[in-house]
C-alpha positions as CSV (number, residue, x, y, z in Angstrom):
1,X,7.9,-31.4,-42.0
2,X,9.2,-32.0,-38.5
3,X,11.6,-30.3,-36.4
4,X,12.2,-31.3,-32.8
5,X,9.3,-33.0,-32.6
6,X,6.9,-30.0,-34.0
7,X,4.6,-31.2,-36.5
8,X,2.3,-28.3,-37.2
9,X,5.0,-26.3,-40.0
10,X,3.6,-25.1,-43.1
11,X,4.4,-22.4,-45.7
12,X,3.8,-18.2,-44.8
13,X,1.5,-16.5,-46.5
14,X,2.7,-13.8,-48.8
15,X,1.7,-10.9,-46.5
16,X,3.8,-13.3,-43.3
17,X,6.9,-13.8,-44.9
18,X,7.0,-10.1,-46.4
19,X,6.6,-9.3,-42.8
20,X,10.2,-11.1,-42.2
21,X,11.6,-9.3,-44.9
22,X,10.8,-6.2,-43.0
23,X,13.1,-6.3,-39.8
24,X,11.0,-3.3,-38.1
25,X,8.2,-5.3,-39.0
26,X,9.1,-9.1,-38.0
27,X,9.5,-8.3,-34.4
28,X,5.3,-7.9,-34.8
29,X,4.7,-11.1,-36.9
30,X,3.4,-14.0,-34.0
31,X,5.0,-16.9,-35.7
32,X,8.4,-18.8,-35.0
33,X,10.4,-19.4,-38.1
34,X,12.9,-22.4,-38.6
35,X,16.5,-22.3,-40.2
36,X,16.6,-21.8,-44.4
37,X,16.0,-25.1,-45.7
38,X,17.0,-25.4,-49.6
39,X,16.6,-27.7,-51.9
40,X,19.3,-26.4,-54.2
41,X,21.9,-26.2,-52.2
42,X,24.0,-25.0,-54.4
43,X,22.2,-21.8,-55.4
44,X,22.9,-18.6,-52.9
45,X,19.6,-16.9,-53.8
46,X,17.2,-15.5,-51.5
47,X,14.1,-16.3,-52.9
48,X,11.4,-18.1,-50.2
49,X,8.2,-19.9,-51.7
50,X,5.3,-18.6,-49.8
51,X,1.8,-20.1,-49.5
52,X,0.0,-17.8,-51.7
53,X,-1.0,-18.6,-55.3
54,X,-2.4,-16.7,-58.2
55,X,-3.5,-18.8,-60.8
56,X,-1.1,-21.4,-61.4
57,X,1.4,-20.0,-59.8
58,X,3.5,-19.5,-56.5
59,X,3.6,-15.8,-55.4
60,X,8.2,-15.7,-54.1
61,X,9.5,-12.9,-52.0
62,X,13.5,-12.4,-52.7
63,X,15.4,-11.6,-50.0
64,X,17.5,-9.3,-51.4
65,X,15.6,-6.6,-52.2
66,X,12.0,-7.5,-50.5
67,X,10.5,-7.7,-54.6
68,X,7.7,-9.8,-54.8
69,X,6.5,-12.0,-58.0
70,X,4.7,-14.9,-59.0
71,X,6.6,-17.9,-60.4
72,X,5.9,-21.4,-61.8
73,X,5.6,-24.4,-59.4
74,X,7.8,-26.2,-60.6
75,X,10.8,-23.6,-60.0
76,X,13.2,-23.9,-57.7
77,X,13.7,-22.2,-54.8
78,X,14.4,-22.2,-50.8
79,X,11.4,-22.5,-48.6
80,X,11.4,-20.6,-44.8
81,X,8.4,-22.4,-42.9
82,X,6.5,-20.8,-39.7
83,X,4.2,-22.0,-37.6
84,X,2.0,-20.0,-35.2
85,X,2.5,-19.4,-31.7
């Protein structure tokens, strides 16, 4: 993925992006985070892929409620990429 010319965007761990969940928390995290980029736009969830797997699946962080759980890869749902600083 690029944006503005950065090439170096990748997926947040599970403990990263449950750090962003955390608004007390995310002003500690040293990454920068780009805009919600969904792939079903259509869908108003708030569920992020992060990098983490267990098995053969994806560990997702909702939004919502901070839950976490993993899900099949081939789900679909919104991705929030970081990159560190």
């Amino acid at each position: 993925m690029t944006k503005e010319d950065i090439i170096d965007w990748r997926l947040p761990t599970e403990i990263e992006l449950s750090l962003l969940v955390d608004e007390d928390a995310s002003s500690m995290v040293d990454v920068a985070t780009i805009e919600e980029l969904s792939y079903n736009t259509n869908d108003k969830h708030k569920q992020y892929w992060t990098s983490t797997e267990i098995q053969d699946e994806v560990v997702v962080i909702d939004f919502d409620d901070g839950s976490t759980y993993a899900e099949n890869k081939q789900n679909i749902n919104s991705v929030r990429c970081v990159r560190n600083l």
